[in-house]
PANU-945919 format. One record per residue (C-alpha): x, y, z; residue in three letters. Coordinates in steps of 0.02 Angstrom, whole numbers, plus 50000, padded with zeros to 5 digits. Example, Ala and Ser with C-alpha at 12.3 -4.5 7.8 and 13.67 -1.06 7.14 Angstrom:
! residues 2
<pt xx="50615" yy="49775" zz="50390" residu="Ala"/>
<pt xx="50684" yy="49947" zz="50357" residu="Ser"/>
! end
This chain:
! residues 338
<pt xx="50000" yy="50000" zz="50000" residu="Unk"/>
<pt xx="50125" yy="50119" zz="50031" residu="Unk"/>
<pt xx="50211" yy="50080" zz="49879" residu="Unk"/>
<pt xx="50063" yy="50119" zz="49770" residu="Unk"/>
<pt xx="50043" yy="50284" zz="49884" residu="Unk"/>
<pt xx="50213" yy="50340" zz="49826" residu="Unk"/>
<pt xx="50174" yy="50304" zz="49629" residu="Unk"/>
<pt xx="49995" yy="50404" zz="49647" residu="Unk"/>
<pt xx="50085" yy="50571" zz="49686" residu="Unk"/>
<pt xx="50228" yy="50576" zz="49576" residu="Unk"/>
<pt xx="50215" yy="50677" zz="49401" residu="Unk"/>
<pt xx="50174" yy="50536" zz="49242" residu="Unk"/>
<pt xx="50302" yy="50532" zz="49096" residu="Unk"/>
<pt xx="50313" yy="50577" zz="48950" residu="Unk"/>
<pt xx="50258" yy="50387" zz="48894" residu="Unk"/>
<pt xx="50136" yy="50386" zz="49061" residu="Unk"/>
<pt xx="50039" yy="50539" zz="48989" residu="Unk"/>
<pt xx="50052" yy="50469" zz="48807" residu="Unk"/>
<pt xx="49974" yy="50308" zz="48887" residu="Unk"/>
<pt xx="49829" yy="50414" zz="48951" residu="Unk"/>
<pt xx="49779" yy="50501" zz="48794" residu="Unk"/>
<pt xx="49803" yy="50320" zz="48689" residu="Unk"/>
<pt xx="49686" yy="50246" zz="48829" residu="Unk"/>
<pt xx="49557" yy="50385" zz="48818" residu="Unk"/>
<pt xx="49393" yy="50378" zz="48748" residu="Unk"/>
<pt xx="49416" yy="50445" zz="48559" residu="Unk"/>
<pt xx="49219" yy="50525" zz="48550" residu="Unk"/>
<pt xx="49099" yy="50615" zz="48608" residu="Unk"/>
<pt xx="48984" yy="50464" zz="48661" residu="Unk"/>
<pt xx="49114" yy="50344" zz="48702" residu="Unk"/>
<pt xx="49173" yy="50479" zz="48850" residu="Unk"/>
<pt xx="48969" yy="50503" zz="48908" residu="Unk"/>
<pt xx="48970" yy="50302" zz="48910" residu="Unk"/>
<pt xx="49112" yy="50316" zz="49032" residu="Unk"/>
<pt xx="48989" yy="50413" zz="49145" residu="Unk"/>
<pt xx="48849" yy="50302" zz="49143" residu="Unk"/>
<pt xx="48755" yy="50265" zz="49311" residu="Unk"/>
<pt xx="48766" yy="50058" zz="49367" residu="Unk"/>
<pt xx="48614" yy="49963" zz="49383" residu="Unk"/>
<pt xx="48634" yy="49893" zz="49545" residu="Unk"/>
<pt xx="48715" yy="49935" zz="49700" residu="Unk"/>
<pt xx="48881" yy="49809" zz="49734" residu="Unk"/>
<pt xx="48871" yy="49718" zz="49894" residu="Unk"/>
<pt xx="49016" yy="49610" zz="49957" residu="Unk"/>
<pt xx="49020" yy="49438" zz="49969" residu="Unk"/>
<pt xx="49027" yy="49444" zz="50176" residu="Unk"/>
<pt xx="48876" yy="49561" zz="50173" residu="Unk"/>
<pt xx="48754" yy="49502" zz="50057" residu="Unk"/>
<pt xx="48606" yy="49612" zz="50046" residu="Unk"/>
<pt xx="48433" yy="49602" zz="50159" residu="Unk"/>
<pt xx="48303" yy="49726" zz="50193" residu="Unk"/>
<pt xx="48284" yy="49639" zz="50370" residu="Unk"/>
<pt xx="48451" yy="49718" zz="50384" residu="Unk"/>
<pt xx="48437" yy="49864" zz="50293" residu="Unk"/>
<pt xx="48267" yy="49924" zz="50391" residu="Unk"/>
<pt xx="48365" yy="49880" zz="50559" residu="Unk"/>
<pt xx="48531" yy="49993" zz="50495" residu="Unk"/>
<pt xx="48387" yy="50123" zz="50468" residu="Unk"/>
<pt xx="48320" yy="50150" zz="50627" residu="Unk"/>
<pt xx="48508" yy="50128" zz="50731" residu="Unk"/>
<pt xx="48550" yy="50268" zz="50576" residu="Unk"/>
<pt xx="48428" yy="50364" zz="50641" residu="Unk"/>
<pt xx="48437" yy="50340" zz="50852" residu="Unk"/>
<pt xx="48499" yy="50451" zz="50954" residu="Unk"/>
<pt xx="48530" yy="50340" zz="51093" residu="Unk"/>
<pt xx="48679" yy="50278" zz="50985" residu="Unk"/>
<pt xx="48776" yy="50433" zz="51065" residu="Unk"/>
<pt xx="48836" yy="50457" zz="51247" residu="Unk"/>
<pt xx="48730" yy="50592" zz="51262" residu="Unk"/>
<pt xx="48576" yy="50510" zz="51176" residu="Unk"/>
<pt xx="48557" yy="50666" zz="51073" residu="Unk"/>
<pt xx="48662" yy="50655" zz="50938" residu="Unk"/>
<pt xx="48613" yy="50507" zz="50789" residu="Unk"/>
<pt xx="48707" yy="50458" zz="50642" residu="Unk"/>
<pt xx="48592" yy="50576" zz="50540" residu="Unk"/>
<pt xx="48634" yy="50704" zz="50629" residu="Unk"/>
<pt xx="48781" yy="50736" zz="50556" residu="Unk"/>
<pt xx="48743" yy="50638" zz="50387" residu="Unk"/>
<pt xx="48546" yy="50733" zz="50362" residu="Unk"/>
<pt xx="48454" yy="50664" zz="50188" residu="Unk"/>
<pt xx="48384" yy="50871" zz="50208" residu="Unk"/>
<pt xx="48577" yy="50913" zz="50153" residu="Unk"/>
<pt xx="48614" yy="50793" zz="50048" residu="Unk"/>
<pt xx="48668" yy="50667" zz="50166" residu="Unk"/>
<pt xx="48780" yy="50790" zz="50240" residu="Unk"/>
<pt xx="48747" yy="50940" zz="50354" residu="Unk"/>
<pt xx="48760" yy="51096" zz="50280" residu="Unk"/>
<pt xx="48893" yy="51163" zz="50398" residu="Unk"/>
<pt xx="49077" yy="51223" zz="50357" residu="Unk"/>
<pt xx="49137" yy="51095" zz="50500" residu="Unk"/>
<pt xx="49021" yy="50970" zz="50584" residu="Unk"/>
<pt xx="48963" yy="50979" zz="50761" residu="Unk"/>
<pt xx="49010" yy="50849" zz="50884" residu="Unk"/>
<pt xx="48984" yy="50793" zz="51082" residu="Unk"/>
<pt xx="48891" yy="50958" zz="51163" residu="Unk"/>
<pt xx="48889" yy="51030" zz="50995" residu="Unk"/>
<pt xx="49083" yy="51083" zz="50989" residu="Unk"/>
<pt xx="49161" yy="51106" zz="50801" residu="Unk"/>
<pt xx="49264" yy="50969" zz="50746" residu="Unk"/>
<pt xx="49400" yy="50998" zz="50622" residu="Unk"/>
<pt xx="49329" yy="50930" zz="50454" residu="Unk"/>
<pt xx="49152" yy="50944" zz="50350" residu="Unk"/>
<pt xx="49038" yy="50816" zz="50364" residu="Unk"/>
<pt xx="49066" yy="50694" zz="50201" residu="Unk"/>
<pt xx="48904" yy="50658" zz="50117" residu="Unk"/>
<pt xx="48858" yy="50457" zz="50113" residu="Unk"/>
<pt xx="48810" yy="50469" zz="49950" residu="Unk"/>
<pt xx="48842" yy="50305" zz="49851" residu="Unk"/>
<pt xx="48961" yy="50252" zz="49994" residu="Unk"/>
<pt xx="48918" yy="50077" zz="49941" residu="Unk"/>
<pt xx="49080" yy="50103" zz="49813" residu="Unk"/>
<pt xx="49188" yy="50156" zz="49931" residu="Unk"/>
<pt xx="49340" yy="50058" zz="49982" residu="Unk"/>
<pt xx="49402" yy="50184" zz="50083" residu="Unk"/>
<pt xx="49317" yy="50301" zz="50189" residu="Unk"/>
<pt xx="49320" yy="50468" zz="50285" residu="Unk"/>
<pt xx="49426" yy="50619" zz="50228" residu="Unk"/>
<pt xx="49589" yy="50520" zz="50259" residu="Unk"/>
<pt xx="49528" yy="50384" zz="50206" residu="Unk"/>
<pt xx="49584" yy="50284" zz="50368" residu="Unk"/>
<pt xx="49444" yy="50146" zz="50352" residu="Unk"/>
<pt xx="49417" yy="50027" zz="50231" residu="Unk"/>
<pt xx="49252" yy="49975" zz="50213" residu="Unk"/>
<pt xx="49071" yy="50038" zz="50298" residu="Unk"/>
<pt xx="49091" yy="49902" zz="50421" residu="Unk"/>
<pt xx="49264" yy="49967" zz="50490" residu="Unk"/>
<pt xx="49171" yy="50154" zz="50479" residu="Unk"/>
<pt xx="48999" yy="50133" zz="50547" residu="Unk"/>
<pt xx="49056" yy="50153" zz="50755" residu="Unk"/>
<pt xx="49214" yy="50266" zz="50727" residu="Unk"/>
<pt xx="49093" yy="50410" zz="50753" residu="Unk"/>
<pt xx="49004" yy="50332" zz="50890" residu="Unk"/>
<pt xx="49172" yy="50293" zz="50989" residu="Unk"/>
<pt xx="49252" yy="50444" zz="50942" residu="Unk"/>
<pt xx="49248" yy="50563" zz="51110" residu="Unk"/>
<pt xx="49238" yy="50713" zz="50993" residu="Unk"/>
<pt xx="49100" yy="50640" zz="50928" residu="Unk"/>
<pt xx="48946" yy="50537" zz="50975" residu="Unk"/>
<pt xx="49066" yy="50494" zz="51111" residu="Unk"/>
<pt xx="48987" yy="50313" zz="51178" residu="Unk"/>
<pt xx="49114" yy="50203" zz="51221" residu="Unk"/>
<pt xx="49100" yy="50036" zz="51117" residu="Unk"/>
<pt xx="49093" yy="49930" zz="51263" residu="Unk"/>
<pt xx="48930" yy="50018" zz="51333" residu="Unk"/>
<pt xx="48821" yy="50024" zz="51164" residu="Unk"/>
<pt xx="48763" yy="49820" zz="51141" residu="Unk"/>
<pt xx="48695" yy="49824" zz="51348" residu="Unk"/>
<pt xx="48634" yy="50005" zz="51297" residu="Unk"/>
<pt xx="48543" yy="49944" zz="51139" residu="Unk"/>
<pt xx="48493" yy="49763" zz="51218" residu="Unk"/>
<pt xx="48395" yy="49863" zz="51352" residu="Unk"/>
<pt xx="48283" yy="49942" zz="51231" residu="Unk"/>
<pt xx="48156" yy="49787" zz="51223" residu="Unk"/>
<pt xx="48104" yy="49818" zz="51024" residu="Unk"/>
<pt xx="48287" yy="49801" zz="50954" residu="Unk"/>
<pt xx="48292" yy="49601" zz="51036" residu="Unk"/>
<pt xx="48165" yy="49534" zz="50903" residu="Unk"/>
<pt xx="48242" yy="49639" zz="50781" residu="Unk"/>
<pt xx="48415" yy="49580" zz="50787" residu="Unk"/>
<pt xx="48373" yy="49419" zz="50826" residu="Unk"/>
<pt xx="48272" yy="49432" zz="50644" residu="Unk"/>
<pt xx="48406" yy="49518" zz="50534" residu="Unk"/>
<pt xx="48555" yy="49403" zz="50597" residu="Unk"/>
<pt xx="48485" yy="49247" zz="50669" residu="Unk"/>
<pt xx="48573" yy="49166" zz="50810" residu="Unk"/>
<pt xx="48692" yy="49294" zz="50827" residu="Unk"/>
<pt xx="48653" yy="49397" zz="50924" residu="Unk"/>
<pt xx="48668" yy="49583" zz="50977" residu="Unk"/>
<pt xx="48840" yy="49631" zz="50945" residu="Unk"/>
<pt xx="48966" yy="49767" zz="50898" residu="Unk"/>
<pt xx="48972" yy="49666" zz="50753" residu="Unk"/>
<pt xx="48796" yy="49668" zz="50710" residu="Unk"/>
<pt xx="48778" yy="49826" zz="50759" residu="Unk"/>
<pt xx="48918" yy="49877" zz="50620" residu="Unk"/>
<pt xx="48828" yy="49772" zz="50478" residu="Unk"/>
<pt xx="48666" yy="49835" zz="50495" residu="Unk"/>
<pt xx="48737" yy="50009" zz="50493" residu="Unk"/>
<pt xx="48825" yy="49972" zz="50322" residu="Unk"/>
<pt xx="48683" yy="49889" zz="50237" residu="Unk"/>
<pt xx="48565" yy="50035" zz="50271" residu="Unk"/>
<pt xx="48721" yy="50117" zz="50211" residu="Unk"/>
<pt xx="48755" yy="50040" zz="50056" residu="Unk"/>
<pt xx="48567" yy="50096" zz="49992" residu="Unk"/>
<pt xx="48602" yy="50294" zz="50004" residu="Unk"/>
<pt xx="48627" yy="50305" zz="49815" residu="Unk"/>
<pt xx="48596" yy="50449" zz="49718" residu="Unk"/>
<pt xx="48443" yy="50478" zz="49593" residu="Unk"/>
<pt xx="48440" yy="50505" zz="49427" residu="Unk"/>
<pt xx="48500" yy="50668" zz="49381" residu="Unk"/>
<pt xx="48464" yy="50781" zz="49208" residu="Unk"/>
<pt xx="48665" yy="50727" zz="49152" residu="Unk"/>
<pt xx="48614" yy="50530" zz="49159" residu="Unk"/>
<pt xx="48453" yy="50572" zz="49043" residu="Unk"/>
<pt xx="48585" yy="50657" zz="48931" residu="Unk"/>
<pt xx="48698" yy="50502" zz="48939" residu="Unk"/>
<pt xx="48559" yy="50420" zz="48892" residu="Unk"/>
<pt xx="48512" yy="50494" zz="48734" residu="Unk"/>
<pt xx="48401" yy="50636" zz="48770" residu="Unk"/>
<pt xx="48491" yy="50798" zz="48686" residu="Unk"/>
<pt xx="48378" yy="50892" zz="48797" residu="Unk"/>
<pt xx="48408" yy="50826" zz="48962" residu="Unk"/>
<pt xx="48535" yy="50986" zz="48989" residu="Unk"/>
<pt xx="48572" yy="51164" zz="48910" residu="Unk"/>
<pt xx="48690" yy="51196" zz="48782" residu="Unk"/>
<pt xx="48792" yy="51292" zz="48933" residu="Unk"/>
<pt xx="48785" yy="51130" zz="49013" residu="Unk"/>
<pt xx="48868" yy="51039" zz="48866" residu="Unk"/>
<pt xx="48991" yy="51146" zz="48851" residu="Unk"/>
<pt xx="49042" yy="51121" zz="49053" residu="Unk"/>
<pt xx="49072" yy="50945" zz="49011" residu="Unk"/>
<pt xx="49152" yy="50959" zz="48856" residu="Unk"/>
<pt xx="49287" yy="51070" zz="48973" residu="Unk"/>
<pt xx="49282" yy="50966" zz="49115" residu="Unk"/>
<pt xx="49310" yy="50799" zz="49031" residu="Unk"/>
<pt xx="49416" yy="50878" zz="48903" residu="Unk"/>
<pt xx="49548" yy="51023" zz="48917" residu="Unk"/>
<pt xx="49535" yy="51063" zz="49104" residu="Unk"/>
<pt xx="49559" yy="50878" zz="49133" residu="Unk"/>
<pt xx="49476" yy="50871" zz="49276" residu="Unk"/>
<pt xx="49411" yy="50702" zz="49253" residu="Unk"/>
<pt xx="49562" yy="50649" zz="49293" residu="Unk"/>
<pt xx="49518" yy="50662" zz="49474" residu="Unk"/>
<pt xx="49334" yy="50683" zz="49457" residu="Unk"/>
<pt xx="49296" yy="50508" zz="49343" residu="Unk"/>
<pt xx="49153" yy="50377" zz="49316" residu="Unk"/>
<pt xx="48975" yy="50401" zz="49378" residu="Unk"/>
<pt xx="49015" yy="50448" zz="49548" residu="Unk"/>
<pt xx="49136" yy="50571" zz="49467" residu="Unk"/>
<pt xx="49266" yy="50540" zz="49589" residu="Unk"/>
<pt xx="49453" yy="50413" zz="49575" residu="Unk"/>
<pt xx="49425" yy="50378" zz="49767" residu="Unk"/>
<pt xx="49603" yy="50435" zz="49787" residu="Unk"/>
<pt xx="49690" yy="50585" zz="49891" residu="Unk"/>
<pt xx="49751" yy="50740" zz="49819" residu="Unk"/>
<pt xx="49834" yy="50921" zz="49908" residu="Unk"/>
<pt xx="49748" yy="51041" zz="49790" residu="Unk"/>
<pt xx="49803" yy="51185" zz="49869" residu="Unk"/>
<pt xx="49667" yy="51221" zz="50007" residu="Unk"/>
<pt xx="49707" yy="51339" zz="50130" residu="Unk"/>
<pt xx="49726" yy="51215" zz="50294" residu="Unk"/>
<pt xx="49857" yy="51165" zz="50415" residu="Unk"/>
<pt xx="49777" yy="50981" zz="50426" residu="Unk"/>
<pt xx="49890" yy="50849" zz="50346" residu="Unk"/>
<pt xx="49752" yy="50729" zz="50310" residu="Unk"/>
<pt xx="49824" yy="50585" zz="50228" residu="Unk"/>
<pt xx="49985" yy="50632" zz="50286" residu="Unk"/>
<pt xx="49945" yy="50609" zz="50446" residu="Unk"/>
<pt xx="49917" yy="50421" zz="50400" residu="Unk"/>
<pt xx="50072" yy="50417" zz="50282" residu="Unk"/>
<pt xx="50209" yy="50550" zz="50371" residu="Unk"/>
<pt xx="50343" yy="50477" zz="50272" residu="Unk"/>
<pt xx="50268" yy="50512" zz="50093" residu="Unk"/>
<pt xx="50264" yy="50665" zz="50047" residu="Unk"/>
<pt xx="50158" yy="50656" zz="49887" residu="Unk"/>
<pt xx="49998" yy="50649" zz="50015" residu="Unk"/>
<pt xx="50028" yy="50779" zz="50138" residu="Unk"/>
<pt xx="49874" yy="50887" zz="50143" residu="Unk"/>
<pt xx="49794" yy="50764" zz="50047" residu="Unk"/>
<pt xx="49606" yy="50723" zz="50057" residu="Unk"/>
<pt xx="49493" yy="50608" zz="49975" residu="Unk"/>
<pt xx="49427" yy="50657" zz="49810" residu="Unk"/>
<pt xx="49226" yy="50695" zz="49831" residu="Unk"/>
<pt xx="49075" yy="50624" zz="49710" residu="Unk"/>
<pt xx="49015" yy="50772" zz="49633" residu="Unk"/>
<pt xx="48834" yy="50704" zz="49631" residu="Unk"/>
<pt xx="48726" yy="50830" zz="49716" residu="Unk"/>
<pt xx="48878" yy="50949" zz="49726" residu="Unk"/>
<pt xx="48788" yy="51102" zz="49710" residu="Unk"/>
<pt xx="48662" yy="51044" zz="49855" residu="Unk"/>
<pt xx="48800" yy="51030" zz="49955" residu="Unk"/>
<pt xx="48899" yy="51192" zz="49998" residu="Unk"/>
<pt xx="49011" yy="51257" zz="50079" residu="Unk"/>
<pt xx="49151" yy="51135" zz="50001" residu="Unk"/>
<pt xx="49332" yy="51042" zz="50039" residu="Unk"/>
<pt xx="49362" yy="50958" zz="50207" residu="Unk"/>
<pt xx="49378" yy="51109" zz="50322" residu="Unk"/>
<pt xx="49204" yy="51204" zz="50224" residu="Unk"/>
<pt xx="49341" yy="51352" zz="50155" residu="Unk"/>
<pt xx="49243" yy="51378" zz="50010" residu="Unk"/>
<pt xx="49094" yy="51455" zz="50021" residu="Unk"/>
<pt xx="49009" yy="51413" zz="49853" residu="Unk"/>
<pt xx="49017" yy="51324" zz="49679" residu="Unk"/>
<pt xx="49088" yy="51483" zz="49615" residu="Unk"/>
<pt xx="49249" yy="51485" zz="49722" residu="Unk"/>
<pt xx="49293" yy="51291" zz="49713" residu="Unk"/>
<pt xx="49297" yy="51345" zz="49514" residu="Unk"/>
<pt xx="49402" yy="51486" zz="49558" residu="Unk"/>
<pt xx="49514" yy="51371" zz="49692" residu="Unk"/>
<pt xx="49565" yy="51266" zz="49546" residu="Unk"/>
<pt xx="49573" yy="51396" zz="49410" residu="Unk"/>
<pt xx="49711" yy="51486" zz="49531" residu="Unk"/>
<pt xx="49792" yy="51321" zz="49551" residu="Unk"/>
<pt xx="49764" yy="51311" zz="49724" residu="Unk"/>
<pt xx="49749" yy="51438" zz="49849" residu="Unk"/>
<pt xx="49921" yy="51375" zz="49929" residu="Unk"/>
<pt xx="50070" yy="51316" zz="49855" residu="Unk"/>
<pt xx="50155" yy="51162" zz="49942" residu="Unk"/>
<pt xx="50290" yy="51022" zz="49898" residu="Unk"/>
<pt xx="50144" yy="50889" zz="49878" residu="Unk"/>
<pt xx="50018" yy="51005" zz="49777" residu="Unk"/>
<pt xx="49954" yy="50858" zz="49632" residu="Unk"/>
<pt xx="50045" yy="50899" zz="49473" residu="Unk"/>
<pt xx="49868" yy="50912" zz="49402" residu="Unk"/>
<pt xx="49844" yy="51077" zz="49476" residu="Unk"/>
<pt xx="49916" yy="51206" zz="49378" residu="Unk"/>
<pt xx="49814" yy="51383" zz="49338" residu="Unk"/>
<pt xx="49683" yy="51362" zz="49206" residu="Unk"/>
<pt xx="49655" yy="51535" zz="49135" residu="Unk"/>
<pt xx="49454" yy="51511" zz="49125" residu="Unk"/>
<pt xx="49359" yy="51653" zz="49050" residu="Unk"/>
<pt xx="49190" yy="51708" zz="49147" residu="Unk"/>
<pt xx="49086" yy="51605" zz="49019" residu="Unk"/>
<pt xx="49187" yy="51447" zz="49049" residu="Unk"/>
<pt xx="49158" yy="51472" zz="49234" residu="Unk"/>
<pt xx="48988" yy="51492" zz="49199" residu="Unk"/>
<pt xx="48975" yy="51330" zz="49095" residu="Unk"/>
<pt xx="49056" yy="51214" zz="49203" residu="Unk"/>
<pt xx="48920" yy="51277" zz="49338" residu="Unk"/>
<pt xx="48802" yy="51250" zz="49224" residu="Unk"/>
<pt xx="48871" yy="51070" zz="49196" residu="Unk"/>
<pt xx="48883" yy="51036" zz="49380" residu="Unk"/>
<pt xx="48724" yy="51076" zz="49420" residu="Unk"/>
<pt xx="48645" yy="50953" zz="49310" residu="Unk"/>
<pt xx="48720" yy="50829" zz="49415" residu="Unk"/>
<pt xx="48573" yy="50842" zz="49555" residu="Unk"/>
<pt xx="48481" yy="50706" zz="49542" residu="Unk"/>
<pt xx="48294" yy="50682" zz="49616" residu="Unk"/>
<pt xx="48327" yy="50593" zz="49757" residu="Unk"/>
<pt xx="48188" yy="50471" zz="49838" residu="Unk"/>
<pt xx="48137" yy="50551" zz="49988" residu="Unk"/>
<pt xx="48170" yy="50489" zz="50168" residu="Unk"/>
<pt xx="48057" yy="50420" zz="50301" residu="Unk"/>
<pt xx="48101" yy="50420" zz="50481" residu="Unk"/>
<pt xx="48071" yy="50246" zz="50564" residu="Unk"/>
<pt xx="47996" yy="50252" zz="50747" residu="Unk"/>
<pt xx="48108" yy="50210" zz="50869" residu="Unk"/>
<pt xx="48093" yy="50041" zz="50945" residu="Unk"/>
<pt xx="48053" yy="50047" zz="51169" residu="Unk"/>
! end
């Protein structure tokens, strides 16, 4: 692993980049192919899909009494109302003190395979109770929440029914979590009706946003597939003393100030942006990366590099981005077992 970390931030060749454009797609539709949405959501082999399961990771998603002070839930942090974030520059933790990064949106976290900013956990299972244990946090030790959860009479049958014979468990507690998880998936958005065929589906404006983003600016390069992300880390210059990756990796220098690449589904629902909420709107994430970064450091990517964008350019690649909101299905509480 640390090996390929190395090879991700260093510059490509001459023959590296000359790979890159042979590999490309050569038109117009064989590049909105390469953004075509999956038809079903992947689930591993370990965690095979139920709605048993699913339901249950619901309603813990959505219970406060998964936090030390039993007012703080999962969606607290991660609301459906913000796009499966929370609409704040840094999210709010144990008695409502800032923590030091944005909320992440869950959006089609069933792709992940590697989570949070730094990207320190490696699937949903291994993420689901680092919130709940952190003391910043939700701040309920792990040891307390099965007794805690076991005394709440409705959750017996309901474990019992989504993982027979097992039991109530960290464990189950973690998978149920995930496989609600896994089924936050972004809807259909005015782009995928454009992949699909229908010239209509977006604005001219719109068209030429993509054309830009997937072409000259190259910012597919970071921002690629459906999800429009490459799941990887990247310092792109954001004003922040918070080493991210690095902090995982000190020796490599290539991800210092590194964070994890976002999907840019519902990116316009979702300001402010980057991992510490710096940028207010749309507008100055454009900006960020048509400066080249607002800060200039020994492990800014090679990709980022000034871009020279005239007003209309900026305004077509917001045009482009926005027609990546999709209409999301909307989101029912579940009562609270007693």
């Amino acid at each position: 692993m640390r090996g390929k970390e190395s090879q991700s931030g260093a510059r490509l060749g001459v023959l590296g980049l000359l790979a890159l454009v042979l590999a490309a797609p050569a038109t117009a539709n064989e590049r909105r192919e390469a953004y075509r949405r999956p038809a079903s959501i992947p689930h591993p082999e370990s965690a095979p899909y139920s709605e048993v399961r699913a339901e249950l990771g619901r309603t813990l998603f959505f219970d406060p009494r998964l936090s030390g002070s039993n007012f703080l839930a999962c969606s607290s942090c991660h609301n459906p109302g913000f796009s499966w974030g929370d609409g704040l520059p840094v999210a709010r933790g144990h008695e409502m003190k800032p923590l030091a990064r944005r909320t992440p949106t869950l959006l089609n976290a069933a792709w992940l395979d590697a989570l949070m900013w730094d990207g320190r956990a490696s699937s949903l299972e291994e993420q689901a109770l680092l919130p709940v244990a952190s003391p910043d946090e939700m701040a309920l030790p792990l040891e307390l929440l099965p007794p805690k959860l076991r005394a709440i009479r409705g959750y017996a049958a309901r474990f019992e029914a989504a993982f027979p014979g097992e039991g109530l468990t960290l464990d189950t507690i973690a998978r149920a979590l995930a496989a609600f998880q896994r089924t936050i998936v972004s809807g259909e958005a005015p782009f995928d009706r454009w992949v699909e065929g229908d010239e209509d589906a977006i604005s001219e404006a719109a068209k030429r946003g993509f054309a830009l983003f997937d072409g000259a600016l190259r910012c597919s390069r970071c921002h690629s597939g459906w999800r429009f992300t490459d799941d990887s880390f990247h310092d792109i210059g954001v004003r922040s003393a918070d080493r991210g990756r690095g902090d995982e990796f000190p020796e490599i220098e290539a991800v210092q100030f590194a964070f994890k690449t976002p999907t840019l589904r519902n990116v316009s629902l979702r300001a402010p942006y980057m991992h510490n909420g710096s940028e207010a709107r749309l507008a100055d994430v454009i900006d960020l990366y048509d400066r080249g970064g607002r800060l200039k450091r020994p492990s800014l990517s090679p990709e980022i590099e000034p871009l020279g964008l005239t007003d209309v350019q900026k305004s077509d690649l917001l045009a482009f981005l926005q027609t990546l909101n999709g209409a999301d299905e909307p989101v029912t509480v579940p009562a609270a077992p007693r």
